[in-house]
DRENKOL-68733 format. One line per field, with one value per residue (C-alpha): residue in three letters; x, y negated, z. Coordinates in nm, 4 decimals, always signed. Example, Ala and Ser with C-alpha at 12.3 -4.5 7.8 and 13.67 -1.06 7.14 Angstrom:
2
resn [ALA, SER]
u [+1.2300, +1.3670]
v [+0.4500, +0.1060]
w [+0.7800, +0.7140]
This chain:
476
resn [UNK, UNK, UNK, UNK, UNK, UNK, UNK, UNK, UNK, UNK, UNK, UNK, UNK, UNK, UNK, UNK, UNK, UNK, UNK, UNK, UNK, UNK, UNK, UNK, UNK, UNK, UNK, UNK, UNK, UNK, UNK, UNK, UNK, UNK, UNK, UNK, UNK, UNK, UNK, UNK, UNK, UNK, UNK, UNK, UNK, UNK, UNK, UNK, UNK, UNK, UNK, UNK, UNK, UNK, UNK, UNK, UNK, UNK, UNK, UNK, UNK, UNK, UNK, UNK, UNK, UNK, UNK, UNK, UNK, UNK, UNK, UNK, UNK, UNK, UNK, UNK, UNK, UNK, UNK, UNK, UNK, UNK, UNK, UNK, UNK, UNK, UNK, UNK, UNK, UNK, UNK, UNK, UNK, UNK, UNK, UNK, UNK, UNK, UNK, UNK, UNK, UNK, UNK, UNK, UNK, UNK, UNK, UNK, UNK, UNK, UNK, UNK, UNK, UNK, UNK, UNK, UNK, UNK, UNK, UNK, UNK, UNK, UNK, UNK, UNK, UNK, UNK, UNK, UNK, UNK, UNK, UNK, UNK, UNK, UNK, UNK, UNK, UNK, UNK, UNK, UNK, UNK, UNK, UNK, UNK, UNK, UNK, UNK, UNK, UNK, UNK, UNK, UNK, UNK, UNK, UNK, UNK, UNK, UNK, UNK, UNK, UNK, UNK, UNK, UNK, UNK, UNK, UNK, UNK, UNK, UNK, UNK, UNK, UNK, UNK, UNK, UNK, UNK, UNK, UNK, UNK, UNK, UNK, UNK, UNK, UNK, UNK, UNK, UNK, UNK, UNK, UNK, UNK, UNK, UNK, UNK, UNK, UNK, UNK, UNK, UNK, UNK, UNK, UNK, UNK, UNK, UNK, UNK, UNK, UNK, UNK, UNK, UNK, UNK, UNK, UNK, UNK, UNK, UNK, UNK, UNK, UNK, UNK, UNK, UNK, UNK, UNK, UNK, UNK, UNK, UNK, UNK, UNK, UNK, UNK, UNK, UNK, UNK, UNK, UNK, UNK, UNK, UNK, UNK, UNK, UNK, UNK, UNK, UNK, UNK, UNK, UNK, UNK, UNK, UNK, UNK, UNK, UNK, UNK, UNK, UNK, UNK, UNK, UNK, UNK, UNK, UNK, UNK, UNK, UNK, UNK, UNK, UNK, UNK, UNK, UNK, UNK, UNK, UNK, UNK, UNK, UNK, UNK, UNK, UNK, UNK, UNK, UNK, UNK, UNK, UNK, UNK, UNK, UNK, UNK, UNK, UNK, UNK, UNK, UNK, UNK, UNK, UNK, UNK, UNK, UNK, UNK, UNK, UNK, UNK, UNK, UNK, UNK, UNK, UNK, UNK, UNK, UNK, UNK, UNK, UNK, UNK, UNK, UNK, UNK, UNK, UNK, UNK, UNK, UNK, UNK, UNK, UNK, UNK, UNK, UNK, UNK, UNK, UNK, UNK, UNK, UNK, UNK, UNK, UNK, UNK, UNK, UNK, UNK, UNK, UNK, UNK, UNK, UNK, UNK, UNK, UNK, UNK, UNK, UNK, UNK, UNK, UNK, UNK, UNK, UNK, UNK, UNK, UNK, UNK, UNK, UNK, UNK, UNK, UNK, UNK, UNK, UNK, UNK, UNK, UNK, UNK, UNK, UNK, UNK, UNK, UNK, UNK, UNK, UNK, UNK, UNK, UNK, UNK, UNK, UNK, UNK, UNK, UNK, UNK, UNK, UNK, UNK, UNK, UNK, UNK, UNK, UNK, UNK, UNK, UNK, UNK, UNK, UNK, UNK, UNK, UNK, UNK, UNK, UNK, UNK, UNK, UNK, UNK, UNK, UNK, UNK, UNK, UNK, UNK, UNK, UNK, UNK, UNK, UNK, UNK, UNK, UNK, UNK, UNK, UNK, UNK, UNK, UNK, UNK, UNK, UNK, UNK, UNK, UNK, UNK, UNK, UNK, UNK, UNK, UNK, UNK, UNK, UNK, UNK, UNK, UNK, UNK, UNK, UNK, UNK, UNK, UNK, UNK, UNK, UNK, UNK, UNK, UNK, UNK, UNK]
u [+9.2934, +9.5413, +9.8265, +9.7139, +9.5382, +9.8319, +10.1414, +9.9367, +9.8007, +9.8048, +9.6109, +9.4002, +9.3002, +9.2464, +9.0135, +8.8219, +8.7565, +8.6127, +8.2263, +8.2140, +8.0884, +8.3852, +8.1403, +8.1581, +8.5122, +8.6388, +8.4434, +8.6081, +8.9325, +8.8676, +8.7115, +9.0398, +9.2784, +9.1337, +9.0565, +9.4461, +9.6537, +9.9770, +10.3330, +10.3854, +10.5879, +10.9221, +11.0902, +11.3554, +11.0399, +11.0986, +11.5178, +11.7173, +12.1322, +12.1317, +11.9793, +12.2656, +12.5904, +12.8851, +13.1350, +13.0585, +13.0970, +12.8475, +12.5909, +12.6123, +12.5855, +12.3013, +12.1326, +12.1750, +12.0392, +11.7354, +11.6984, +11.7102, +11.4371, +11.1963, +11.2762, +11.1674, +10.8311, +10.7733, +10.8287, +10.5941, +10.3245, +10.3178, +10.3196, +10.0105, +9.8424, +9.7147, +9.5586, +9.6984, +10.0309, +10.0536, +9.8899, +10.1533, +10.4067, +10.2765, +10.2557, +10.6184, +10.6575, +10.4317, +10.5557, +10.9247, +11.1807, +11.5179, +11.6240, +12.0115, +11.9332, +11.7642, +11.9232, +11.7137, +11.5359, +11.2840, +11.2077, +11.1532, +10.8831, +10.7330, +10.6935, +10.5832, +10.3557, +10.1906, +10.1642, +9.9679, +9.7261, +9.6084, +9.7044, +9.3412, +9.1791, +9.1766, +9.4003, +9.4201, +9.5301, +9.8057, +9.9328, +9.9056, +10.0695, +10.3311, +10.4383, +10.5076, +10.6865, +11.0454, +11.1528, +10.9916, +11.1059, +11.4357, +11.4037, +11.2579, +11.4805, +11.1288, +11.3721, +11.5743, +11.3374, +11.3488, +11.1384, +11.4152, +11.5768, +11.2845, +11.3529, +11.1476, +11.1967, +10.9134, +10.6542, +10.7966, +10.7164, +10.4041, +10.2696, +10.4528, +10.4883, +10.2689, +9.9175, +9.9029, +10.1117, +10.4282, +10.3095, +9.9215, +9.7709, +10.0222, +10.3004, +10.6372, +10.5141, +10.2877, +10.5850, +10.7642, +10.4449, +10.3943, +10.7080, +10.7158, +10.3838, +10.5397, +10.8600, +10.9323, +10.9719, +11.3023, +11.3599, +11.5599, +11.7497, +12.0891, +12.0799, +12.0890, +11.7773, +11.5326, +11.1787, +11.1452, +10.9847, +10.7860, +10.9522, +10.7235, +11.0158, +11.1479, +10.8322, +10.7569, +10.4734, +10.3542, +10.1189, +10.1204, +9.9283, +9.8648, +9.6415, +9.5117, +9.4251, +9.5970, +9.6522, +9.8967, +9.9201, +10.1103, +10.1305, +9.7154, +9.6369, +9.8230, +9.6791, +9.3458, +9.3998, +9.5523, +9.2702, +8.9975, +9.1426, +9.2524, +9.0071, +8.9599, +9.2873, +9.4243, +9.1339, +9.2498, +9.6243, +9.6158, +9.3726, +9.5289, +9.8196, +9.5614, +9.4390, +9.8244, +9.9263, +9.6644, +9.5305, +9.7690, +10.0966, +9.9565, +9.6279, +9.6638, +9.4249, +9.3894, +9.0190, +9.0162, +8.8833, +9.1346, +9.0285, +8.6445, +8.7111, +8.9996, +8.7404, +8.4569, +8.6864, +8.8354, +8.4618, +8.3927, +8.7160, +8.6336, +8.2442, +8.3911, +8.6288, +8.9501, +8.8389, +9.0185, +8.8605, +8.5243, +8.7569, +8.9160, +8.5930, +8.4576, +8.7780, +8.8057, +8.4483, +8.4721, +8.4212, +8.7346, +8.9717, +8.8473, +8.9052, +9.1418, +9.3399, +9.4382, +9.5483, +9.9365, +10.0212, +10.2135, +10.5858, +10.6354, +10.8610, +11.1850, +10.9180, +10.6075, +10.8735, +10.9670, +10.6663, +10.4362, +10.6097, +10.6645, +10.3094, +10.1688, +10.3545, +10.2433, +10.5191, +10.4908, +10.7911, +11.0087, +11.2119, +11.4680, +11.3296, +11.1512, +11.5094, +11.6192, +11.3602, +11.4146, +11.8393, +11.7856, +11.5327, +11.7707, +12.0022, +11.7712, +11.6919, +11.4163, +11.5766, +11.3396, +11.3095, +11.5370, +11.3463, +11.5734, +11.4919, +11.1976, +11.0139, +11.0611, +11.0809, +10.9881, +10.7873, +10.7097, +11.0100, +11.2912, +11.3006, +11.3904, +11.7465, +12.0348, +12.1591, +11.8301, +11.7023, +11.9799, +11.9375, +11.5982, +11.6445, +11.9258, +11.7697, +11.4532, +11.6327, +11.8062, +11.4489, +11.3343, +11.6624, +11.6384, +11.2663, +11.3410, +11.6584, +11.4012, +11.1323, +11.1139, +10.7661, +10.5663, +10.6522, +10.3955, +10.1676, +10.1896, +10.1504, +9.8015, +9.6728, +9.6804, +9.5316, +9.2438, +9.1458, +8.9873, +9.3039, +9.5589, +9.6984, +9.7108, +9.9169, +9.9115, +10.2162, +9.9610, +9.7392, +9.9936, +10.2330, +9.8929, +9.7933, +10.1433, +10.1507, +9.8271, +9.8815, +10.2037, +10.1777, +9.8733, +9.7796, +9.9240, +10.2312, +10.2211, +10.2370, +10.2042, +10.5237, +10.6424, +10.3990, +10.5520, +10.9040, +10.7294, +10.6404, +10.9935, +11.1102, +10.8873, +10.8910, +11.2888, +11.4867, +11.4327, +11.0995, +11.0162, +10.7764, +10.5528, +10.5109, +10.2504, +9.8954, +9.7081, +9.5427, +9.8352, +10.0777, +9.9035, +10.0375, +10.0836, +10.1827, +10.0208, +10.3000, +10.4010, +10.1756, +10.1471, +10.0893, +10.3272, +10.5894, +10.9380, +10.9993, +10.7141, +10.8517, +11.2170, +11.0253, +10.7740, +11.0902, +11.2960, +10.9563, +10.9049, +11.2797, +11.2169, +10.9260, +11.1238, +11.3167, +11.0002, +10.8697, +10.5319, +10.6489, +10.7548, +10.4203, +10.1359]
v [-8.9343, -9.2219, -9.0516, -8.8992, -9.1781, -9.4129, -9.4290, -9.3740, -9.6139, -9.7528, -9.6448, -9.9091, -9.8792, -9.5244, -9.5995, -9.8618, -9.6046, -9.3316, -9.3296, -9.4294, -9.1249, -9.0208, -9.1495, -9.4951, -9.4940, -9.3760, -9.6302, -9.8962, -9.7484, -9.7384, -10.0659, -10.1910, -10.0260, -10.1355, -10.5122, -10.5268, -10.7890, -10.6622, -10.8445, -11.1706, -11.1881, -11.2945, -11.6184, -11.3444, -11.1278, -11.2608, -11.3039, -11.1909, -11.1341, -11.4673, -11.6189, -11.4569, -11.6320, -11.5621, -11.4345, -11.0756, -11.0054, -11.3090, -11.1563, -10.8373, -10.9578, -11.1721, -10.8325, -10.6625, -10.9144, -10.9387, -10.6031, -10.5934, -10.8430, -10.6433, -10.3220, -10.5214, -10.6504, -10.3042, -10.1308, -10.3927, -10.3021, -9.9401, -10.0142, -10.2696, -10.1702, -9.7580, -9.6084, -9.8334, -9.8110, -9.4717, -9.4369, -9.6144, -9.4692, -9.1132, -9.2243, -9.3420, -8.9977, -8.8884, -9.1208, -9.1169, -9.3830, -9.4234, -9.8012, -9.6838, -9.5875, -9.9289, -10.1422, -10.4111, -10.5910, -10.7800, -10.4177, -10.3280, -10.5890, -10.4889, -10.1268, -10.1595, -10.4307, -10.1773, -9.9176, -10.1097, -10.2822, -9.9244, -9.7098, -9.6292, -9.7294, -9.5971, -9.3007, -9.3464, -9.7025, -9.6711, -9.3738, -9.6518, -9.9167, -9.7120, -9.6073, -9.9644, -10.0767, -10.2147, -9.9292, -9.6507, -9.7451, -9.7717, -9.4639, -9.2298, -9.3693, -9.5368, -9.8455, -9.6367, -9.4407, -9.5163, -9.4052, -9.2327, -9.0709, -8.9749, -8.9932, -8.7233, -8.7240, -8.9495, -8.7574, -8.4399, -8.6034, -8.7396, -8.4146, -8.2060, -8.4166, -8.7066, -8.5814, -8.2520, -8.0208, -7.7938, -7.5839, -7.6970, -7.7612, -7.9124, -7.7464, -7.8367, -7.9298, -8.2334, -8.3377, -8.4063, -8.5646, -8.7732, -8.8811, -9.0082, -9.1905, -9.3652, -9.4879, -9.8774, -10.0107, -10.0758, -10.4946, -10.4806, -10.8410, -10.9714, -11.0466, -10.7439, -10.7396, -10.8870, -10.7357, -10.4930, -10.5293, -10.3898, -10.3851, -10.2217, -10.1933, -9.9079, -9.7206, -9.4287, -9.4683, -9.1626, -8.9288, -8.7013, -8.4444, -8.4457, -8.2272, -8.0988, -8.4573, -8.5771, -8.9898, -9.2513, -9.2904, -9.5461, -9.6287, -9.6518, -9.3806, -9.1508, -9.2205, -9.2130, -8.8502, -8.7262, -8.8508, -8.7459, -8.3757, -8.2664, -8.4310, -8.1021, -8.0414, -8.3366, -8.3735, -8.0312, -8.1523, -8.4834, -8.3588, -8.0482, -8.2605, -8.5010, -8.1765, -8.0786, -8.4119, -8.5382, -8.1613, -7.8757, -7.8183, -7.4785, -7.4565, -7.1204, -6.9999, -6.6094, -6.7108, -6.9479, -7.2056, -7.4866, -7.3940, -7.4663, -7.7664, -7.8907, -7.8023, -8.0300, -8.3012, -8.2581, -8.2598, -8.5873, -8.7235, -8.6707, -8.7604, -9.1104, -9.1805, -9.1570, -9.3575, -9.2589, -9.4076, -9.1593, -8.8733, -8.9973, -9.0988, -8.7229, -8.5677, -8.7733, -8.7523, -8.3710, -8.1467, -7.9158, -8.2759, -8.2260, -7.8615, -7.6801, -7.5345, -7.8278, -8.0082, -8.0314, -7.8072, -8.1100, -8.1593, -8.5481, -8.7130, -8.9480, -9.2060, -9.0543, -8.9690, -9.3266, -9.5376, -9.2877, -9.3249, -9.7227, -9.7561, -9.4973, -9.6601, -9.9602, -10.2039, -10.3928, -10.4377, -10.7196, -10.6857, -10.5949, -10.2567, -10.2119, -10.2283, -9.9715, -9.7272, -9.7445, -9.7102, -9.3619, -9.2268, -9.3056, -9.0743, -8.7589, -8.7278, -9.0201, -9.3352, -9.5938, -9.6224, -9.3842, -9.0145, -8.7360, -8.6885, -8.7440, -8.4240, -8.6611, -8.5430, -8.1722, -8.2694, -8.0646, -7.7286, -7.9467, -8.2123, -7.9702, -7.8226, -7.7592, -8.1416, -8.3511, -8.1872, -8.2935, -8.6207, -8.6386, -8.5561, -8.8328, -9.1339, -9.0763, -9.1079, -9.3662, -9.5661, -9.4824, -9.5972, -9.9315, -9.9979, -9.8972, -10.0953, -10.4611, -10.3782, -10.0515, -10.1808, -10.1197, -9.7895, -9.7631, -9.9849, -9.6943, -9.4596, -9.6236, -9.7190, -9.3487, -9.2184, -9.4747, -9.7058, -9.4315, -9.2539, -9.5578, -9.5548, -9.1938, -8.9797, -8.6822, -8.6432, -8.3587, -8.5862, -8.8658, -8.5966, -8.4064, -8.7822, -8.8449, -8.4902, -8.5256, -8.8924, -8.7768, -8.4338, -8.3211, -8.0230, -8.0377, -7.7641, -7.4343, -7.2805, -7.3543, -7.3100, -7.5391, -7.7905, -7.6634, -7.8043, -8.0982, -8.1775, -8.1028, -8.3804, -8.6018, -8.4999, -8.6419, -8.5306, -8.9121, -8.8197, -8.5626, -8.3084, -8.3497, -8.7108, -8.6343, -8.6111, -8.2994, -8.1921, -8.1506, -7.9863, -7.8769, -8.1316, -8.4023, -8.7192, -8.9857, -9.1364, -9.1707, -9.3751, -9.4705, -9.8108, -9.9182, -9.6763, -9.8421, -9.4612, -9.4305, -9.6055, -9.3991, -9.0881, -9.1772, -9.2940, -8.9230, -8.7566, -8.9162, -8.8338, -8.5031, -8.4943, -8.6522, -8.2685, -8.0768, -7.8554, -8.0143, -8.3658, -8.2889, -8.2123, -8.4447]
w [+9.1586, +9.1962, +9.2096, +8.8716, +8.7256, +8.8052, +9.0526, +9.3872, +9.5928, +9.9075, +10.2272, +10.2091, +9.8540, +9.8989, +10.1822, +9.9333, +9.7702, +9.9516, +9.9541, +9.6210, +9.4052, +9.1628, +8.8346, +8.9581, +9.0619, +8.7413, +8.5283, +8.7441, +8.6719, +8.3530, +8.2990, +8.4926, +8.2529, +7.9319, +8.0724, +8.1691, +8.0233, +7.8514, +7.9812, +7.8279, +7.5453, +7.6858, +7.4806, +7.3034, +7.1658, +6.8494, +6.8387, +6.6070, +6.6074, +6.5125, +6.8248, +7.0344, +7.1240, +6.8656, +7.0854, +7.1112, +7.5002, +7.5549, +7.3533, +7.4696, +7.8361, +7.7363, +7.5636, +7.9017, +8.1012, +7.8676, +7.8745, +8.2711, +8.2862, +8.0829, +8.2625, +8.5884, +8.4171, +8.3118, +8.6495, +8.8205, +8.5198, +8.6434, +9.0011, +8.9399, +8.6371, +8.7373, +8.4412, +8.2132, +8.2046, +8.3538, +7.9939, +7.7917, +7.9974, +7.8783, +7.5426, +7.5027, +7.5858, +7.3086, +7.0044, +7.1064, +7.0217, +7.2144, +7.3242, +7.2062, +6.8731, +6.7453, +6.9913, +6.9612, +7.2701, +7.0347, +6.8911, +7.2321, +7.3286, +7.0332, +7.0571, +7.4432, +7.3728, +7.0991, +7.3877, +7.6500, +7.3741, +7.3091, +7.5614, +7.6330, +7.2918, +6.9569, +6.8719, +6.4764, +6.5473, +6.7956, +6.5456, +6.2500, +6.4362, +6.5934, +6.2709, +6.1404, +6.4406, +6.4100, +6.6562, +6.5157, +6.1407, +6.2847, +6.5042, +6.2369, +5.9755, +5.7892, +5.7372, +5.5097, +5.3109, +4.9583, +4.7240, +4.4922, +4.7736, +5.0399, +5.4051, +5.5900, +5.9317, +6.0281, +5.8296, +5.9463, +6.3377, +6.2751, +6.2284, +6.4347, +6.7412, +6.7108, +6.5819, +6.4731, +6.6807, +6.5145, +6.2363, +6.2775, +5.9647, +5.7205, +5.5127, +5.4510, +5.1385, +5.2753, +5.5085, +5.1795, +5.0025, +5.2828, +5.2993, +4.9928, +5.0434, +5.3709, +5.1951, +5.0692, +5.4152, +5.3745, +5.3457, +5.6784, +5.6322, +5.6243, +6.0280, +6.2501, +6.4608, +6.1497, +6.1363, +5.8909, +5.5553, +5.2626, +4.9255, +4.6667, +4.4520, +4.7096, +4.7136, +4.5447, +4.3263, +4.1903, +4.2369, +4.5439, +4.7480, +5.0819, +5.3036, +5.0056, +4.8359, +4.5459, +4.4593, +4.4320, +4.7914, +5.0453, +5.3903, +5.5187, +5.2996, +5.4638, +5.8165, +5.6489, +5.4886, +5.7754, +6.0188, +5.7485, +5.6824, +5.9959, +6.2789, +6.4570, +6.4895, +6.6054, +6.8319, +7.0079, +7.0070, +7.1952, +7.4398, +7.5200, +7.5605, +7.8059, +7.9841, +8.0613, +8.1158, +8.3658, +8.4686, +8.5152, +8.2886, +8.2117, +7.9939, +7.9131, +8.2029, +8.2172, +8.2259, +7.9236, +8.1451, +8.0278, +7.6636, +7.7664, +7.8823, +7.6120, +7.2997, +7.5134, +7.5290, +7.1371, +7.0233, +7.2253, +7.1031, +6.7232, +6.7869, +6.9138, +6.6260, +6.8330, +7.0946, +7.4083, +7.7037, +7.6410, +7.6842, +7.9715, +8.1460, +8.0424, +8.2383, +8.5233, +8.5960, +8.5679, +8.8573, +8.6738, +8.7769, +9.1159, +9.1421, +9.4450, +9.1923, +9.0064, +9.3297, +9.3599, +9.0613, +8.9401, +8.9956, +9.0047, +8.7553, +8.8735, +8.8734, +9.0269, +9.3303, +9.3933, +9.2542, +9.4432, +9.7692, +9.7661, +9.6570, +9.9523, +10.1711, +10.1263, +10.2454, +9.9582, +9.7018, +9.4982, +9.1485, +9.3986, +9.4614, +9.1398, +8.9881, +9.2551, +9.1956, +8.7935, +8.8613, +9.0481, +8.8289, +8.5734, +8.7822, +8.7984, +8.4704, +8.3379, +8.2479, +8.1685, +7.7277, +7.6722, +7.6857, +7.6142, +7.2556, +6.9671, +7.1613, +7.4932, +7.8643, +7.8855, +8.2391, +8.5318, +8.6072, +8.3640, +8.6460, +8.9032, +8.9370, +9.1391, +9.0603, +9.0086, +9.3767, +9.5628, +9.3721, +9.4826, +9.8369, +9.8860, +9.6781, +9.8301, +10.1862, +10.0666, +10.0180, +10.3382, +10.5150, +10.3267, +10.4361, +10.8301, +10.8113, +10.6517, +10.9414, +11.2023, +11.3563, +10.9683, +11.0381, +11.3488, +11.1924, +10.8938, +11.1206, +11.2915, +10.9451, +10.8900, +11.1927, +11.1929, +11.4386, +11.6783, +11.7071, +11.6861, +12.0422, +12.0475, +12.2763, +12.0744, +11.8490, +11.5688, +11.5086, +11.3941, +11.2265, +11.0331, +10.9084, +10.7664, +10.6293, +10.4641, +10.3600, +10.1607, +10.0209, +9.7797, +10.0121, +10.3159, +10.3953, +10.3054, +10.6586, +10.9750, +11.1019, +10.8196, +10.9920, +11.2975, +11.1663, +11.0808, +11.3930, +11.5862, +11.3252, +11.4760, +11.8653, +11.8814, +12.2036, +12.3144, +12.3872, +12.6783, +12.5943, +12.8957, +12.7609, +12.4896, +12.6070, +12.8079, +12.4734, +12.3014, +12.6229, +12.9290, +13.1990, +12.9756, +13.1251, +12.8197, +12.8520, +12.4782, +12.3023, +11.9423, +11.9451, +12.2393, +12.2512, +12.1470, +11.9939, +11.7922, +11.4505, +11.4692, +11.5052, +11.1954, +10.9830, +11.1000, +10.9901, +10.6462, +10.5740, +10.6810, +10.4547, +10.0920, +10.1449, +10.1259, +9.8490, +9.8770, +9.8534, +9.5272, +9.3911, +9.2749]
């Protein structure tokens, strides 16, 4: 559950949480993500060109630095925030702008701020408010779409990737109506950076059908026809989209079972006017979320990998790391506000090749290095936490290498001899075999121990580096 319903957690929240029943643990999640403050608004929210220095090279570093800061903020919102912002993480996947394109960090604010505020609330108004943000009108071209010369590549987006799904309900036809009912904001300033405005003057203002209904219509009226006409359908899209996102990547179930549960959540989803957090509460709390086979059918994205492991490991973490952990993501494949294109990250196989595994295997060793390097001895204490108190001065190496195996991969191995090579990670040639305990080796001498051994936190450390290289640790 956390590591879907946010970026993981630590042992000790995990261990919070079991006894509660899943009902009660989702509401709290839940109530959590939609009581969540967003990230202040930073004092350059607001700037525009002409609040940066003159000289060119100034500016720009200025812009960078600015734009570092909010990445930081960001990256500590999805380590700290679960639900939420794994939510408006997923939907800057979903209604797709790219940071390069606009170029504007007071854009950005804006369009992340409009994210988290609805990120679990009401669909129809994150879909009319992301549509008016500076970002998206730049993104989408809104900003140029006059009404004499109609600009269709938001309306053409808004149905096929933001509410509707490709060639669901709508015609090439409406995409042209519609965009000429969405054109006019196009007052974009003198200064580079100025919000953009309306100009009725730039709208077209004749008549025009859309889904079927004919009117003079503008801006609201399109998110009202579209929301009006085609409920069922977008109620099916996003939560399909919900089910693959939060369930398993493929809902096209030889037994149709994914289709069962997708319609119950589209008919709850329509029955609460768009309101999100019903659906989620209705999936979470399903026994289908709970189910063997939708256990570790996930591959992890760049940052499920590194927020997932920092957070389960539970060494705690500064803007130091944070930064770290959004640089290499960056470098297999996901860097932070700037997905891949307006259909966004593809998910699951596309972030595993030849390159971005080898990537993964290295930065992820990388992490580990750093955190033995700060402080060997939280590796042991890891290792205890893990094994629980009974079992905490243990001298048999299974039990310590099957907590850390269970701890960090959704099922477990696949065989046993791949636990086998698990273990001869652990059991380093520093160690003699005849030191681990009689219930592990007959003869056993107990004279390795857990909590007192000087070996034990180099031999948890070679094991979770063994681990990062693992199939399994790839999955969620």
């Amino acid at each position: 559950m956390y590591r879907r319903l946010g970026f993981s957690a630590s042992n000790a929240e995990v261990e919070a949480a079991v006894g509660q029943t899943a009902n009660a643990l989702v509401d709290n999640l839940v109530d959590a993500a939609l009581a969540a403050p967003e990230i202040p608004a930073p004092a350059w929210s607001t700037w525009t060109n002409a609040n940066y220095p003159e000289d060119d090279d100034l500016a720009r570093q200025l812009r960078n630095a600015q734009r570092e800061e909010f990445r930081i903020a960001y990256g500590n919102a999805l380590l700290s925030n679960n639900l939420r912002d794994r939510l408006s993480f997923f939907w800057s996947n979903h209604v797709v702008t790219q940071l390069s394109i606009y170029n504007c960090n007071a854009y950005l604010y804006e369009y992340i701020n409009c994210l988290q505020r609805n990120a679990l609330g009401n669909f129809r108004t994150l879909i009319s408010e992301i549509g008016l943000t500076n970002a998206m009108l730049y993104y989408l071209d809104g900003a140029f779409n006059n009404g004499n010369n109609p600009n269709e590549n938001y309306s053409r987006e808004l149905y096929e990737l933001f509410a509707l799904g490709e060639g669901n309900g709508y015609t090439e036809e409406d995409i042209i109506e519609t965009s000429r009912a969405l054109s006019g904001y196009t007052n974009r300033g003198e200064i580079g950076c100025s919000p953009v405005g309306y100009n009725p003057e730039r709208h077209d203002a004749g008549t025009k059908t859309i889904l079927g209904q004919t009117g003079n219509w503008g801006y609201d009226d399109v998110i009202n026809i579209l929301f009006t006409q085609r409920p069922n359908e977008i109620g099916y899209f996003i939560c399909k989209k919900l089910y693959e996102f939060f369930i398993h990547p493929d809902s096209q179930d030889e037994t149709g079972n994914a289709d069962v549960i997708i319609n119950g959540l589209a008919t709850t989803f329509v029955a609460n006017n768009f309101e999100l957090a019903p659906v989620l509460r209705q999936l979470f709390k399903s026994e289908h979320f709970f189910d063997e086979t939708a256990i570790g059918v996930i591959i992890k994205s760049p940052f499920d990998l590194y927020l997932n492991f920092t957070k389960e490991l539970g060494f705690g973490y500064d803007d130091g790391l944070v930064q770290n952990m959004i640089d290499a993501s960056a470098l297999i494949g996901q860097q932070l506000f700037e997905p891949v294109d307006v259909a966004g990250w593809q998910r699951d196989r596309s972030w595993i090749n030849t390159n971005y595994i080898i990537g993964r295997w290295l930065t992820a060793e990388v992490f580990v290095d750093g955190f033995f390097q700060a402080d060997q001895e939280r590796f042991r204490t890891l290792a205890m936490d893990l094994v629980g108190p009974a079992n905490s001065n243990t001298s048999n190496p299974e039990i310590v290498v099957r907590a850390i195996v269970d701890k960090f991969t959704p099922k477990g191995l696949l065989t046993e001899q791949d636990f086998e090579n698990a273990m001869d990670a652990f059991k380093i040639d520093d160690v003699p075999e005849n030191y681990y305990s009689p219930d592990y080796i007959d003869g056993g001498l107990s004279l390795w121990m857990l909590a007192v051994s000087m070996e034990a936190p180099i031999q948890v450390y070679t094991l979770l580096r063994y681990l990062t290289r693992q199939p399994e640790f790839q999955l969620k």
